[in-house]
N, C-alpha and C positions, 0 to 999 in steps of 0.2 A: 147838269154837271155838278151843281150843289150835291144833290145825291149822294154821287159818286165820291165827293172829297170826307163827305159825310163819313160812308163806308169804309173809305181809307183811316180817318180818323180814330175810327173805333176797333179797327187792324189794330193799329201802330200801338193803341192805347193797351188793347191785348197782347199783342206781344211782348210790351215792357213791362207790366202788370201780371204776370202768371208766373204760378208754383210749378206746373209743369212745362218742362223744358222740350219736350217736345211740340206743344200746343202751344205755344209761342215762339217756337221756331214757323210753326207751319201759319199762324195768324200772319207774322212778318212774310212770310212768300207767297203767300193768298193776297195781303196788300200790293206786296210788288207787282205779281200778275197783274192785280185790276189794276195799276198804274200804270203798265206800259199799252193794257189791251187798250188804255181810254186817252192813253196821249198820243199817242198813235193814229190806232185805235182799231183792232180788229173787230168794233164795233162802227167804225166808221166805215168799214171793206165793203158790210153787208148792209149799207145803204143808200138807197136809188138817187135818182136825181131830184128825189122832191126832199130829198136834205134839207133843212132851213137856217140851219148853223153858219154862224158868220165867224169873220177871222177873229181870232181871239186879241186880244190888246197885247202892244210889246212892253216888258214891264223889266224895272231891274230890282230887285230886294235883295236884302241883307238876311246872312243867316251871322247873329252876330257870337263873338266867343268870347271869354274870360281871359283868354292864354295872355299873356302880354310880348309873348315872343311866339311868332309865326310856327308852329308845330308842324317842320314837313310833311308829314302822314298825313293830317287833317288837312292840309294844302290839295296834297295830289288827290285825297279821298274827294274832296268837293270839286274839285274838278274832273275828275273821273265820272263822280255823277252826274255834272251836268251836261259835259260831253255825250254820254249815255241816253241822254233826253232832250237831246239835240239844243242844247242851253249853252253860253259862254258862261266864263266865272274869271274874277281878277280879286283879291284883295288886297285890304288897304290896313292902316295901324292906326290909334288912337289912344288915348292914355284909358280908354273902358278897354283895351282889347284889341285881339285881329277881327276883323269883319273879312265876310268870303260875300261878294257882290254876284249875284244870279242872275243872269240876263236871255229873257226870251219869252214865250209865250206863257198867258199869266195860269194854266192848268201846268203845263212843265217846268215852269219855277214852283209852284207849287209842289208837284211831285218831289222835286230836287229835293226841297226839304224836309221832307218828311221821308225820304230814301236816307239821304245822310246823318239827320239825325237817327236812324235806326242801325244804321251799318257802324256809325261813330259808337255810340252805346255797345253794340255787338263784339266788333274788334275792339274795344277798351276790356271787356268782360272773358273774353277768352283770354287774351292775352294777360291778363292777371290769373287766369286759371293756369296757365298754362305755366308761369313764370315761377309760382307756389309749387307746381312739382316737377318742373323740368327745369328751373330758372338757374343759371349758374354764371360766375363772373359777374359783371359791371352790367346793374341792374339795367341802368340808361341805356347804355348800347342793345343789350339782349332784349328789352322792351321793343325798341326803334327799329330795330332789324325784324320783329316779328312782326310788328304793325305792319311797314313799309313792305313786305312783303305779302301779306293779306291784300294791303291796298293793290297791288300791280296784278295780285290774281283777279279779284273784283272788278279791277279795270278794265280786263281782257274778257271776261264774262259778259259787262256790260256792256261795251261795246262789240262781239257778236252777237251779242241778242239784238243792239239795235242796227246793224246790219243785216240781221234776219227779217225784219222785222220793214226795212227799207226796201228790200226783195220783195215782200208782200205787196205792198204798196207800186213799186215800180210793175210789178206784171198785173197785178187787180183791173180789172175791165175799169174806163173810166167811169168815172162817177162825181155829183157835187162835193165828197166829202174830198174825194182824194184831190180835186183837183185844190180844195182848200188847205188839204195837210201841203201840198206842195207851193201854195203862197206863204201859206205859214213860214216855213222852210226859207223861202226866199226872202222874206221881209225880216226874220230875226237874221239874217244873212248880209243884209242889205245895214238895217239899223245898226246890227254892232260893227260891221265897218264905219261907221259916220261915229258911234260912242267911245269906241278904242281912240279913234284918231282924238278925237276933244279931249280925251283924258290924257293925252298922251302917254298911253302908256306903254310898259318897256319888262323885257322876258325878267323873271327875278332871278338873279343871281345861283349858281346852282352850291348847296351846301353839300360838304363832305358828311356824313355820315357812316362812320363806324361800325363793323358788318359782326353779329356773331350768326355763324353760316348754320348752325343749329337751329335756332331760332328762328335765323330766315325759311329753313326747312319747315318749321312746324310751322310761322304764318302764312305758308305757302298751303299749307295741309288746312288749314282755318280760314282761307281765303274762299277753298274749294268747297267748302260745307255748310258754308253761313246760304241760307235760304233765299234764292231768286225765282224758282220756281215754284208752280202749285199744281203740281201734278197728282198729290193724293191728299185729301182733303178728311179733316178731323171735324165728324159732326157736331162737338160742342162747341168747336170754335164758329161754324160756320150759325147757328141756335143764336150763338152771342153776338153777334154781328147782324142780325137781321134787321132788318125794318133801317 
């Protein structure tokens, strides 16, 4: 699994790190791929019962922020992904900041953050592009509307993927692996009932936010484009990633 987070590492670091805009789109959908085939793991489908992989530990981290007021988009955006990765997320305030807390197995907390911090980066960067030549009226609003609307396409993306992806797993002949993603499952299931309840905690309030319907339009269109898949693959990026 080292490996593997290795590999993602040096994705994520590629795709934020390049001149071309294509080849850092497709580095960030090459990571994602290999994040959900290995948390998953349609790496784990095609293997027997002499598996030797044990459950992974339940864990809860911080992906910590600077913001000092809860930025809804970055709310829903981390919780989006960690639902996607079959994680809970709740956050808390601090005078450093909002903190977004990750709860669940410690390979899909992991993914969690290094999926958000790429998608946070992404939709921050378009939606500045976009707002330099399409941007008009009340910067705030038109910003918030484009985001929040990138976030709720992403949401729905990633959440059919891992519904796809639950499908595999539910028909897959059994095997050691699967019958482990399915404790997995049941034990981050199990824990964050017992963690919610001691934290007591309670749904956040819902904020109004102010809609420009253009805006939403285009981070609906930026939602749909930002890279989850790796279905064709750029041999420099793949050169630079190796080993």
């Amino acid at each position: 699994m080292a490996d593997i987070v290795g590999r993602i590492k040096k994705l994520i670091a590629l795709s934020k790190n390049n001149n071309s805009t294509a080849e850092a789109a497709n580095a960030a959908a090459l990571a994602q791929d290999l994040m959900f085939k290995h948390q998953i793991g349609e790496g784990d489908l095609d293997v027997g019962d002499n598996d030797e992989r044990t459950p992974e530990e339940i864990v809860n981290n911080p992906i910590q922020t600077s913001d000092a007021k809860r930025a809804v988009w970055k709310s829903s955006l981390a919780h989006a992904v960690a639902t996607g990765f079959g994680c809970e997320m709740y956050f808390s305030r601090t005078v450093n900041g909002t903190t977004f807390h990750i709860f669940g197995t410690t390979t899909a907390v992991q993914t969690v953050h290094y999926v958000f911090g790429y998608l946070n980066l992404e939709i921050t960067r378009l939606c500045e592009q976009e707002w330099r030549e399409n941007g008009e009226g009340s910067a705030k609003t038109w910003k918030n509307s484009f985001r929040l609307a990138a976030v709720n396409e992403l949401r729905a993306r990633l959440l059919a993927k891992r519904k796809e992806q639950q499908i595999k797993v539910a028909t897959a002949p059994t095997s050691t692996a699967i019958a482990l993603y399915k404790t997995d499952e049941e034990r981050v299931a199990s824990g964050w009932k017992a963690e919610s309840k001691k934290l007591n905690l309670r749904s956040a309030p819902t904020s109004r936010v102010r809609t420009s319907y253009s805006a939403y339009d285009r981070g609906r269109t930026a939602g749909r484009s930002i890279g989850l898949d790796a279905k064709a693959g750029i041999s420099a990026s793949k050169e630079r990633i190796a080993g």
